[in-house]
C-alpha positions in Angstrom: 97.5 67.5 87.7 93.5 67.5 87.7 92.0 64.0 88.1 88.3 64.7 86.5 85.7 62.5 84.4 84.9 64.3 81.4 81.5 65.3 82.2 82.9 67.3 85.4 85.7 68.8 83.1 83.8 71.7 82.3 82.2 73.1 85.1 85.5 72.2 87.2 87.7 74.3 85.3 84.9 76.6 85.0 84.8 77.1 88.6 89.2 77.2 88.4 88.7 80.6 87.1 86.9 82.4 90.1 89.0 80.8 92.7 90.8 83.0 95.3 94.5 83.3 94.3 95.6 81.7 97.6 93.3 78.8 96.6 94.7 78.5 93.7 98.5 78.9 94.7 97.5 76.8 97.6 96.7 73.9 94.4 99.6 74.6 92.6 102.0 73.9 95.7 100.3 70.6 96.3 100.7 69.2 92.6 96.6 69.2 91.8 97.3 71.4 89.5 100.3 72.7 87.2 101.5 76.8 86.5 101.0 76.2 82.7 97.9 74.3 82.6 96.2 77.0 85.1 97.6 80.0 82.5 96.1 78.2 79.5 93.1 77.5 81.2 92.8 81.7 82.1 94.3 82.0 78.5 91.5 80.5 76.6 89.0 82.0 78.8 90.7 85.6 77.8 90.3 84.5 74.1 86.4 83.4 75.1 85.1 86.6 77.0 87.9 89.7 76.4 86.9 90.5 72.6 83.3 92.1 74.3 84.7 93.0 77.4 88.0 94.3 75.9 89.5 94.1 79.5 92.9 93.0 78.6 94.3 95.4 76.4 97.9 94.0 75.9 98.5 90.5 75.9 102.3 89.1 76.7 101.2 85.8 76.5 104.4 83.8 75.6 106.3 85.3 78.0 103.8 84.3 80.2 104.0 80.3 78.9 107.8 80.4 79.4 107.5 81.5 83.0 104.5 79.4 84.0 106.9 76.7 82.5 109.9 77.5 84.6 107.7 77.7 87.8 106.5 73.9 87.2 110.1 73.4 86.9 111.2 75.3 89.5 108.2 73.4 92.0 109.4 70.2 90.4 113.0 70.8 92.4 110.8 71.6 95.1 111.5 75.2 94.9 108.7 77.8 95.7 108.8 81.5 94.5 106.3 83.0 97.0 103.0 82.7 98.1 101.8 83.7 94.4 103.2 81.2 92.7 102.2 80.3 89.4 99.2 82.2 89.9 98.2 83.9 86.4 98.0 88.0 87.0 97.3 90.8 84.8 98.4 94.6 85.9 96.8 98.0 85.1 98.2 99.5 81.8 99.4 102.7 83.5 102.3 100.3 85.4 106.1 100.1 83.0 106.1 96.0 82.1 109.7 96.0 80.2 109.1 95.7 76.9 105.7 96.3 76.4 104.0 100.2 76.1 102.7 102.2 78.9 100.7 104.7 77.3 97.9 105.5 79.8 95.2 105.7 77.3 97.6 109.0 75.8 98.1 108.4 71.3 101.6 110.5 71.9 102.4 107.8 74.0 101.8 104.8 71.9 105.3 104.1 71.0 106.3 104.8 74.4 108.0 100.7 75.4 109.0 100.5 79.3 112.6 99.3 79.5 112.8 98.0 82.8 109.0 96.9 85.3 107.1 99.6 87.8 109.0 98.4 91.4 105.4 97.1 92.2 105.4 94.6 88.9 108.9 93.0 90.1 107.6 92.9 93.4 104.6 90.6 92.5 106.6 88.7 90.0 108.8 87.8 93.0 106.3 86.9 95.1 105.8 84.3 92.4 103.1 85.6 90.2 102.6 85.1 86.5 101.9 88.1 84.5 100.1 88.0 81.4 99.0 90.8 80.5 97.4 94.7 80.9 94.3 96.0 81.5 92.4 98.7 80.1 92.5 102.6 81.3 91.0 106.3 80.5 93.1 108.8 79.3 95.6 109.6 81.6 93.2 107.9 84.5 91.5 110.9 84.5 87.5 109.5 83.9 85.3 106.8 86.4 84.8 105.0 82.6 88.0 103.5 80.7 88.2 104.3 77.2 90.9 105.7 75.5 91.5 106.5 71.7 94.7 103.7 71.7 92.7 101.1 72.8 88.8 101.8 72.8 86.5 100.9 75.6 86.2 98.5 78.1 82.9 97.4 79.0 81.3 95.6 82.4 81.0 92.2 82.4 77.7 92.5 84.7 76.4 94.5 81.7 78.3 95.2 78.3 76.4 98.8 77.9 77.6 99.7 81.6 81.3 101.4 82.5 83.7 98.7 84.7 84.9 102.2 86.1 88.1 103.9 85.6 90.5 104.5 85.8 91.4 100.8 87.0 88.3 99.2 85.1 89.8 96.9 83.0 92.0 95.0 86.1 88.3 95.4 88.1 86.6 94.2 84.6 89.5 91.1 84.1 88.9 90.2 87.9 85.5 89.7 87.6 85.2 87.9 84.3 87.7 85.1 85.3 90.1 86.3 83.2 93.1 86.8 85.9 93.4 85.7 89.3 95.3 89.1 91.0 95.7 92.6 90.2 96.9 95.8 90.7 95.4 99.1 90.3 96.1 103.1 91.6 93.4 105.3 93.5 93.5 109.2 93.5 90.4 109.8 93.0 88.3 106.4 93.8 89.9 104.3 90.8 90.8 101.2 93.1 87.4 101.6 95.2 85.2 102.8 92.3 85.7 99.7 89.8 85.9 97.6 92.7 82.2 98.4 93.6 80.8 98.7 89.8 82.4 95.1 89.2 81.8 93.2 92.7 85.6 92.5 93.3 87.6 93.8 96.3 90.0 96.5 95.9 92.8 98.1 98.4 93.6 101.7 98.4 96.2 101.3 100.8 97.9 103.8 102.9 99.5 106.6 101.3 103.0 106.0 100.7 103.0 102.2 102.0 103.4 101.2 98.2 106.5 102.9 96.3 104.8 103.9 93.0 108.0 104.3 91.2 107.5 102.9 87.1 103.6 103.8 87.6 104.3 107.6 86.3 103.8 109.1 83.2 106.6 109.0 80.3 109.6 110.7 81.9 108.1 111.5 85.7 109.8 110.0 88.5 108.3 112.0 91.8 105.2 110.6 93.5 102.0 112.6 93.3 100.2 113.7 95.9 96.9 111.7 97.2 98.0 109.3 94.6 98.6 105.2 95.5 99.0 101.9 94.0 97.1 99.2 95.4 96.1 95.8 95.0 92.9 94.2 93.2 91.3 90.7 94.1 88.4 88.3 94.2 89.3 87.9 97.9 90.2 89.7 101.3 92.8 87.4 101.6 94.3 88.0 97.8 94.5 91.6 98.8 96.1 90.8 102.2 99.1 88.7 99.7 99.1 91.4 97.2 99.7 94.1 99.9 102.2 92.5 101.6 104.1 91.9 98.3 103.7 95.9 97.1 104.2 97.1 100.4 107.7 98.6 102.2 109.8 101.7 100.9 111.7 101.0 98.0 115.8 100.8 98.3 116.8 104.1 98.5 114.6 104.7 101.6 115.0 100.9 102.7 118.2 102.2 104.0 117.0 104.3 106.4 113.6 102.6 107.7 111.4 99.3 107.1 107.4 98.9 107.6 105.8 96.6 109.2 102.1 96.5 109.1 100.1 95.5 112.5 98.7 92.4 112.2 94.3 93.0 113.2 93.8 93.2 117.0 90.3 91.8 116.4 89.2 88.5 115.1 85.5 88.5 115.7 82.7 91.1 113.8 81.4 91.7 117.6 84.6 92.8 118.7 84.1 96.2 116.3 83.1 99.4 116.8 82.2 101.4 113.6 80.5 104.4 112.6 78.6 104.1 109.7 77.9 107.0 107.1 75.5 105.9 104.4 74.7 109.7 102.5 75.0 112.9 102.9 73.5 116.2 101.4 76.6 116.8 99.1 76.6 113.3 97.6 73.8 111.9 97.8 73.2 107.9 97.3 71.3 106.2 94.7 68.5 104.0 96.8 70.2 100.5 95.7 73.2 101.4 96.5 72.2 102.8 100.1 69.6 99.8 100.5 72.1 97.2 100.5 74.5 99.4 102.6 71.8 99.5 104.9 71.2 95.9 104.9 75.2 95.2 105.8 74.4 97.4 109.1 71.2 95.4 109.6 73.3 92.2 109.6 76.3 93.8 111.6 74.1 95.0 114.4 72.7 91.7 114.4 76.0 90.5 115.1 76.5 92.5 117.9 79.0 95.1 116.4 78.8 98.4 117.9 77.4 100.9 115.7 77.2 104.4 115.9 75.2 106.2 112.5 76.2 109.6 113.9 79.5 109.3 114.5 82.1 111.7 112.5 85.7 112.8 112.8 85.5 116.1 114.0 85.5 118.1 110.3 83.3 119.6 108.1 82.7 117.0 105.1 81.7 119.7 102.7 85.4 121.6 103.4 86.5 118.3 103.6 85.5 118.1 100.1 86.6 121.2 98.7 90.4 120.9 99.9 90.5 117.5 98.5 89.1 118.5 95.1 92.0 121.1 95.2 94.6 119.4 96.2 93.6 116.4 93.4 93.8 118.9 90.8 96.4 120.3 92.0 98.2 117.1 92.2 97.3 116.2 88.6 98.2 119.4 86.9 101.8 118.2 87.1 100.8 115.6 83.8 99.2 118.8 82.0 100.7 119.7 78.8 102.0 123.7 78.9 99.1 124.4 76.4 96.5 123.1 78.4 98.2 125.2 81.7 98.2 128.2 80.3 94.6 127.8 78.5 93.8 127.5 82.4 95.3 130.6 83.6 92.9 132.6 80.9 90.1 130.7 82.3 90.8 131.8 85.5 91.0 135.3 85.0 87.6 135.3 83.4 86.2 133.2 86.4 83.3 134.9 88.7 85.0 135.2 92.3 81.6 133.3 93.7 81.6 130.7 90.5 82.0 127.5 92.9 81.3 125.0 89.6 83.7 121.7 89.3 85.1 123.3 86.6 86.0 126.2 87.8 87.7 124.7 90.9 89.6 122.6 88.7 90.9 125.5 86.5 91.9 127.1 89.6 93.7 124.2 91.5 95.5 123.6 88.1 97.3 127.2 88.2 97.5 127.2 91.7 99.7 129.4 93.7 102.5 127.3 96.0 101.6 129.6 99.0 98.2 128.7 98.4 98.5 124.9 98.0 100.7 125.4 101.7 97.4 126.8 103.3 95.3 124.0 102.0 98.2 121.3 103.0 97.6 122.4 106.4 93.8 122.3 106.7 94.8 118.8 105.4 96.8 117.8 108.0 94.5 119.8 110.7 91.9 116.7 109.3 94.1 114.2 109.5 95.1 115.0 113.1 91.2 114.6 113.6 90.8 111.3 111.7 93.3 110.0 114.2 91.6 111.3 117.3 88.4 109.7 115.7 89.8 106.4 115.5 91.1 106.6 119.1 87.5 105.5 119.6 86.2 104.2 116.5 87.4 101.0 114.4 86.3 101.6 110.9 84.4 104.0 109.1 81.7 102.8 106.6 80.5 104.1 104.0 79.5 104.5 99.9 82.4 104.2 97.8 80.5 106.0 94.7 77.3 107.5 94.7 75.4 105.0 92.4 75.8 100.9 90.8 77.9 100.9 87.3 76.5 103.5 85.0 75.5 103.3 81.2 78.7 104.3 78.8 78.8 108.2 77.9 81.5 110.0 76.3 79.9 112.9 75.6 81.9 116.2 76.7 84.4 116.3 79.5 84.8 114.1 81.9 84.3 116.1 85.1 81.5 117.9 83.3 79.1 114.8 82.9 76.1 113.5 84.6 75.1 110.0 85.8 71.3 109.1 86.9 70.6 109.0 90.9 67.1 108.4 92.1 66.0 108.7 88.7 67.7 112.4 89.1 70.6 113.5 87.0 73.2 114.2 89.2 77.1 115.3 88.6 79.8 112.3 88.3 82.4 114.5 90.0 79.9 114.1 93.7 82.0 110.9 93.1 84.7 112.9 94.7 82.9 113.2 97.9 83.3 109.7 98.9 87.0 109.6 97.2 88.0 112.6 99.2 86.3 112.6 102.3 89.6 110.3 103.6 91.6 109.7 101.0 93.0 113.3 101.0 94.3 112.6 105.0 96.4 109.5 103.5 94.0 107.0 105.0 93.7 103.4 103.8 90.0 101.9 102.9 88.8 98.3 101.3 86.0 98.0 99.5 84.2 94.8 99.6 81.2 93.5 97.8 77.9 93.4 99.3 75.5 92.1 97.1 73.5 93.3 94.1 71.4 96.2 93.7 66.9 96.0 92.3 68.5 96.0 88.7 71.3 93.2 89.4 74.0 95.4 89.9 76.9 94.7 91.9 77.5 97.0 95.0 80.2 98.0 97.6 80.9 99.2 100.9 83.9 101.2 101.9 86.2 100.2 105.1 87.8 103.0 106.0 90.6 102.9 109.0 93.1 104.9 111.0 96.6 105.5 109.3 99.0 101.8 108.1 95.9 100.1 109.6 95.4 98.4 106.7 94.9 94.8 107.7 92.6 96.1 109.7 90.3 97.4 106.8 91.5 94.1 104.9 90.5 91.8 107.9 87.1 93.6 108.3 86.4 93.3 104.3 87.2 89.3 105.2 84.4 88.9 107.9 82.2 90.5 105.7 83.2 87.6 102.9 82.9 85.1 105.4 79.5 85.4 106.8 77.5 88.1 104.9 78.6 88.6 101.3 81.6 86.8 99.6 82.5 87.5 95.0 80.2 85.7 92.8 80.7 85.7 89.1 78.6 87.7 86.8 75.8 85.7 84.8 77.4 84.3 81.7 80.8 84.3 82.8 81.1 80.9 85.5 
């Protein structure tokens, strides 16, 4: 157990809380440190900070003491569960935990108790993890904040009157306050990168299809959406690199036909990179502090003697780029619309201008969208894909924003899609958020994002590692280098 003198008690445990989940696994394996003592320690830090962060939204905390109990048992025989073992976790409310409610942020779904875990929960659990909880969400993870009418809103521990992100902000919010050492979130439209970057933690948004997403559905829906992934959440590169490799591989209905195996990173060394770099664009433009520390990550890179190219682009327009992503999202996530709500769509479509290019009137229209249609847009899709892989014949990585400001002040007035956030002192539309989603994410293509420092205002901020197809580690491994000798996680004030 922990040998400490009473005046180094405090800080030491302190520090305990914003360790890397390897670290602490890696203490756990050599006896400095037991599975239940470590979850009471994350326990009473969850009854210290989550009232005013409200990250944690459902607590099973004595399931949680009877398993850290049986792993100290289990170590005790000398038996080890995984590389996560006994390391506390809490998961994203939108994944089934057997007997507790998966509601996504929905009041007709309050009732609604999982009777067996998401694929992805059993999958940590056996790589040895200890679950103790979930974390906050918007409304059917459709929002960039996460507030919902069944549990209320969860706020940034870098600043309480500032969004975490959604629609994985409370795992992002719980990871940064030292409240749980691993977590898992899902990315359609940025929510793995998003709160990643508003809370300074490191977030996966792994391949599409690398990670089965079966129990992370709505009540009732069993088919995987399109664009849509689960993905893992850490204070680490290496946490994410466990977590992946736990989540990852086909599930065992298509386990009998075919197995994955992710490439391990060709290159060990920052100078052994080439990357293009994409700090703005016209469509999406980037608040200064988000761009200035961007900037200074290439500053420190070329300094390293990675190969840079600013101009470099798969060969696709960005701005169609965009708009076949936006309606393909919608698309995708018109199969969890109520028939109310898609037939009050088809009336706002008839009454649409044909030239009315507004979000909201590309939503209404991906929403009701014809299947020949979505076929024609499927294939520009996979015309862009074809050139992301040509482009990373001779490029690495891609770098670039993974939102278009820092964290943003809370505001639930009017629809979600419909808001505005300040950039450059400049109201501009949440959904150019999109942009940096879309620009890859539609083509299936993994991306890290890593934390890179705070903005004029102390705001954390984010770079996105995007790379070719299952290379993964690869985007993982550069996020790592980046931790190692330019930027690593660093509490928020108050909270270490």
């Amino acid at each position: 157990m922990l040998q400490r003198t009473k005046s180094s008690a405090r800080s030491a445990q302190t520090d305990l809380a914003f360790w890397s989940a390897k670290r602490l696994a890696a203490h756990i394996r050599r006896r400095k440190i037991g599975c239940l003592e470590l979850l009471e320690h994350h326990l009473t830090r969850v009854e210290q900070y989550n009232p005013a962060l409200n990250a944690i939204v459902v607590a099973d905390f004595e399931r949680a003491r009877k398993r850290a109990k049986a792993a100290d048992r289990a170590l005790a025989r000398g038996e080890s569960w995984g590389p996560l073992h006994g390391v506390p976790m809490t998961i994203k409310e939108s994944y089934d935990v057997a007997g507790l409610p998966t509601t996504w942020g929905a009041p007709e779904l309050k009732d609604n108790i999982a009777a067996k875990n998401a694929l992805a929960v059993d999958r940590l659990l056996g790589a040895g993890a200890v679950l103790l909880g979930k974390t906050n969400v918007p409304l059917m993870l459709a929002d960039w904040q996460s507030y919902n009418a069944v549990y209320g809103v969860t706020n940034n521990p870098w600043d309480l009157a500032r969004v975490p992100g959604g629609s994985s902000g409370g795992s992002a919010a719980a990871l940064a306050a030292g409240l749980s050492a691993i977590e898992a979130g899902s990315d359609i439209g940025g929510s793995i990168r998003v709160p990643a970057h508003y809370c300074g933690i490191y977030g996966h948004k792994p391949t599409y299809g690398l990670c089965p997403p079966r129990g992370h559905a709505v009540a009732g829906r069993v088919a995987a959406a399109d664009i849509s992934v689960i993905g893992p959440m850490a204070r680490s590169a290496d946490d994410l690199d466990i977590a992946l490799a736990a989540m990852a591989g086909p599930d065992h209905i298509d386990g009998a036909g075919y197995q994955v195996t992710l490439k391990a990173p060709e290159k060990t060394e920052l100078r052994q990179f080439k990357v293009a770099v994409m700090l703005d664009h016209p469509s999406a433009a980037i608040d200064r502090g988000v761009r200035g520390r961007l900037q200074a990550l290439v500053d420190f890179l070329a300094a390293r003697k990675v190969k840079i190219s600013d101009g470099a682009r798969p060969a696709i327009d960005p701005d169609r780029a965009r708009q076949v992503y936006v309606a393909l999202l919608h698309a995708a996530m018109s199969g969890r619309l109520p028939q109310a709500a898609f037939e009050q769509n088809l009336k706002a479509v008839r009454l649409l201008a044909p030239d009315d290019r507004s979000h909201t009137a590309q939503m209404a229209r991906a929403n009701t969208l014809h299947h020949r249609d979505w076929l024609g847009l499927n294939e520009e899709r996979h015309r862009m894909r074809l050139a992301w892989a040509e482009f990373f014949q001779d490029y690495d990585l891609l770098l670039c924003p993974p939102a278009i400001s820092a964290a943003f002040r809370h505001n639930h007035e009017g629809e979600p899609f419909g808001r505005m956030i300040p950039v450059n002192g400049r109201p501009a539309p949440v959904t150019d958020q999109l942009f940096w989603a879309g620009y890859s994410g539609a083509s299936y293509l993994p991306s890290t994002v890593a934390p890179i420092g705070l903005d004029a205002a102390g705001l954390p901020v984010g770079v996105q590692i995007i790379g070719p197809q299952f290379g993964d580690r690869t985007c993982i491994a550069f996020a790592k280098l980046i931790e190692q000798e330019f930027h690593a996680f660093a509490p928020p004030p108050g909270y270490a």
